[in-house]
C-alpha positions as CSV (number, residue, x, y, z in Angstrom):
1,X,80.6,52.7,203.2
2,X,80.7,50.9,200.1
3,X,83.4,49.7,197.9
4,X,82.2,52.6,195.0
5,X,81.4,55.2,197.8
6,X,85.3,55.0,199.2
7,X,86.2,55.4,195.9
8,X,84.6,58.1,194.4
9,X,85.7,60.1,198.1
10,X,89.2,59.0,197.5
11,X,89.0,60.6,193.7
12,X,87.4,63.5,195.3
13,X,89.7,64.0,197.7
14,X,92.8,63.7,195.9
15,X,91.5,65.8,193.5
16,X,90.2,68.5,196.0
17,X,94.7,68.8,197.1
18,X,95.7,69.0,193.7
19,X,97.2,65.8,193.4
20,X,97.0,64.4,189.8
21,X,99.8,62.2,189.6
22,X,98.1,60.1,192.4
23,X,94.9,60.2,190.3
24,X,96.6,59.4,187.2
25,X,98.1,56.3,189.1
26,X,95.0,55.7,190.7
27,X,93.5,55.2,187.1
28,X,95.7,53.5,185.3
29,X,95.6,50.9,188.0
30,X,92.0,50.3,188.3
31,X,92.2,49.4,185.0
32,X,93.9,46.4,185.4
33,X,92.5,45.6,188.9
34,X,89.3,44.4,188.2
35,X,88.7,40.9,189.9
36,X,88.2,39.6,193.2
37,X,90.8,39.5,196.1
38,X,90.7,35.7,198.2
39,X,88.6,37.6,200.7
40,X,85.6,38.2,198.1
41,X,86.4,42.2,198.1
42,X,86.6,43.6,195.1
43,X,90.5,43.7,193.7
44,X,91.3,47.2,194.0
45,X,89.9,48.0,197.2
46,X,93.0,47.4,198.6
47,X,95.0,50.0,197.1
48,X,91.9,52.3,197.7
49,X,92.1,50.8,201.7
50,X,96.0,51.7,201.5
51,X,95.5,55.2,200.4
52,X,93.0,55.6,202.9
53,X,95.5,55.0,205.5
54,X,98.2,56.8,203.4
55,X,96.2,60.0,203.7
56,X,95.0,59.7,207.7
57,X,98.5,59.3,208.4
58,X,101.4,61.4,209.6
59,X,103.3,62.2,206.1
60,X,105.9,64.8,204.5
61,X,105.8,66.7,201.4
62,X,106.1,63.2,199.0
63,X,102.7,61.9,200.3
64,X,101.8,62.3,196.6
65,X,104.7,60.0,195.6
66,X,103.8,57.3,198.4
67,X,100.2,57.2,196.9
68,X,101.1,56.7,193.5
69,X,103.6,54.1,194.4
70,X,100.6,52.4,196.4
71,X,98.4,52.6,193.1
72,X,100.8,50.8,191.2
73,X,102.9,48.4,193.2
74,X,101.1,45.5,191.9
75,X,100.9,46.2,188.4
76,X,103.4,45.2,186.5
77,X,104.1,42.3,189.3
78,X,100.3,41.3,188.2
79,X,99.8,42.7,184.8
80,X,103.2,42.1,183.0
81,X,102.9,46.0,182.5
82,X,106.5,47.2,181.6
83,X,108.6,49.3,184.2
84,X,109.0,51.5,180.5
85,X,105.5,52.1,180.7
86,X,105.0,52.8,184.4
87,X,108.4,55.3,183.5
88,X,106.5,56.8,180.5
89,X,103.4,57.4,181.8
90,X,104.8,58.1,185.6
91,X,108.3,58.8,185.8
92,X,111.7,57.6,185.7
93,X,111.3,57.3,189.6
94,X,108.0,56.2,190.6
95,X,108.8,53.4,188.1
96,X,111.9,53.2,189.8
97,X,110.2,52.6,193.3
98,X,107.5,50.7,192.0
99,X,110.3,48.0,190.5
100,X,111.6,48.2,193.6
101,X,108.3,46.4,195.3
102,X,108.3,43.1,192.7
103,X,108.9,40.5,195.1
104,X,110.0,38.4,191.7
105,X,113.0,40.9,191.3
106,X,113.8,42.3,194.6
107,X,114.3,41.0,198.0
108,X,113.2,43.0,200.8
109,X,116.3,44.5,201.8
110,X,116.8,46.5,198.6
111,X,113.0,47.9,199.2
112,X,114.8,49.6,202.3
113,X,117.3,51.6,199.8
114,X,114.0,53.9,199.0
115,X,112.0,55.5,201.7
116,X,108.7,55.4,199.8
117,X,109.5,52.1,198.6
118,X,109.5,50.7,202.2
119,X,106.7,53.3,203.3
120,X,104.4,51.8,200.8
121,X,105.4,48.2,201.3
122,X,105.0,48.7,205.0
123,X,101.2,49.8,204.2
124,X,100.9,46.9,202.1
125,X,101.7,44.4,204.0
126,X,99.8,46.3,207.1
127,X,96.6,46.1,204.8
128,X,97.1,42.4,203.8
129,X,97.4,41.0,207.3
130,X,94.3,42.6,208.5
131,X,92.6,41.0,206.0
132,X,94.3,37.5,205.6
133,X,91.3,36.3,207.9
134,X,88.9,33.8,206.1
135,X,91.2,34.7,202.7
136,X,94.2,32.4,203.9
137,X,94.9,29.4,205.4
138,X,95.9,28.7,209.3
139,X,99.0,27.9,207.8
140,X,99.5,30.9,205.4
141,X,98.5,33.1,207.8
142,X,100.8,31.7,210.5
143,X,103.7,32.0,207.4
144,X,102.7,35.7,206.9
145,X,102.7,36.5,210.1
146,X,105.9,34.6,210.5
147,X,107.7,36.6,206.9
148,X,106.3,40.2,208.1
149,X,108.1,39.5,211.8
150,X,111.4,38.3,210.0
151,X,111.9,40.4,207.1
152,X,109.1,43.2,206.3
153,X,109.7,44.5,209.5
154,X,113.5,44.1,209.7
155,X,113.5,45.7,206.4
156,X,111.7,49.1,207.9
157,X,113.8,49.1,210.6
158,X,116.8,49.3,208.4
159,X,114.7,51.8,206.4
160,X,114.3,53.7,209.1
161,X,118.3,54.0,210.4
162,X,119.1,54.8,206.7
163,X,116.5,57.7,206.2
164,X,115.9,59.5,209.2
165,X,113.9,62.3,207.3
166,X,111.0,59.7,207.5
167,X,111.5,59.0,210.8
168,X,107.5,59.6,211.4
169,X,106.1,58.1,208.3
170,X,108.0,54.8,208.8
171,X,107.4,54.6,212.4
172,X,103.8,54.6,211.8
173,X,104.1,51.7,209.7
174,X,106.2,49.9,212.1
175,X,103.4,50.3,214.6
176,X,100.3,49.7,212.8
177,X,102.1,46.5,211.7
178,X,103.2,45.6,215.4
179,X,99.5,46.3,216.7
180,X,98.6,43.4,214.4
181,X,101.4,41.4,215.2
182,X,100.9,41.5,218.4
183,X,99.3,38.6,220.9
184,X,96.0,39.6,221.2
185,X,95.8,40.8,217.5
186,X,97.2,37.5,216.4
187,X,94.3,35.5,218.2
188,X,91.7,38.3,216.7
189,X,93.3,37.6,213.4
190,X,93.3,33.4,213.3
């Protein structure tokens, strides 16, 4: 399926359950993702790839929150857009969890003080590492690999122990990242 085709079935389907804010975030962020990512896709198919995992995953009633979060976690990291603009046009907190995900500001523990914060990062970083192939380096890959084992991870397990609600959500993070983390994914990976 094409790059256009997954995204006019991700617009459909979020608008098919109602979900505007997540197609109002899913907007204002194609807006400003319009280049290339190192691997030659286009620059927003990666949050279009997140919410695809997003919405074939286990999730409760805030799956509309954790999508809007994935929309805009790069934006004003990227863009310079203001977290008064992402809090105008979004919400005090969405631009409150979406602040929480510039690695410029925040280190990765205070990512774990919001579930959907972590959830999102988790699903971030998940989507990056299975396609750092032919985009990185050996040696960037080796020190993603190396930064996911020894702090993204850490950082949902602590998620995890302080919000047991999302017990399901952040475990399937966890494993989806461990799947590629793991031996024989690593080799499939370099």
């Amino acid at each position: 399926m094409t790059f256009d085709m997954r995204l006019t079935s991700l617009r459909a389907s979020l608008a098919r359950n109602n979900m505007h804010l997540a197609l109002s975030a899913m907007a204002f962020a194609e807006k400003y993702h319009t280049g290339r990512r190192k691997d030659g896709s286009h620059e927003f198919s990666h949050q279009v790839e997140m919410a695809g995992m997003i919405l074939a995953s286990p999730h409760s009633s805030e799956r509309e929150d954790v999508l809007a979060v994935s929309f805009l976690h790069d934006v004003p990291e990227d863009y310079g857009v203001s977290d008064q603009e992402i809090s105008s046009r979004f919400g005090a907190v969405i631009s409150h969890r979406v602040a929480l995900l510039d690695k410029t500001r925040n280190p990765f523990a205070r990512i774990a003080t919001d579930p959907i914060s972590a959830i999102v990062k988790g699903y971030d970083r998940r989507h990056n590492l299975s396609t750092m192939r032919g985009a990185f380096s050996d040696c960037k890959q080796s020190e993603y690999r190396f930064e996911t084992a020894s702090k993204v991870l850490p950082m949902l397990l602590y998620a995890l122990r302080r919000h047991p609600r999302y017990k399901t959500e952040i475990s399937h993070v966890i494993a989806g990242i461990d799947r590629l983390l793991s031996p024989a994914s690593a080799l499939a990976l370099a």
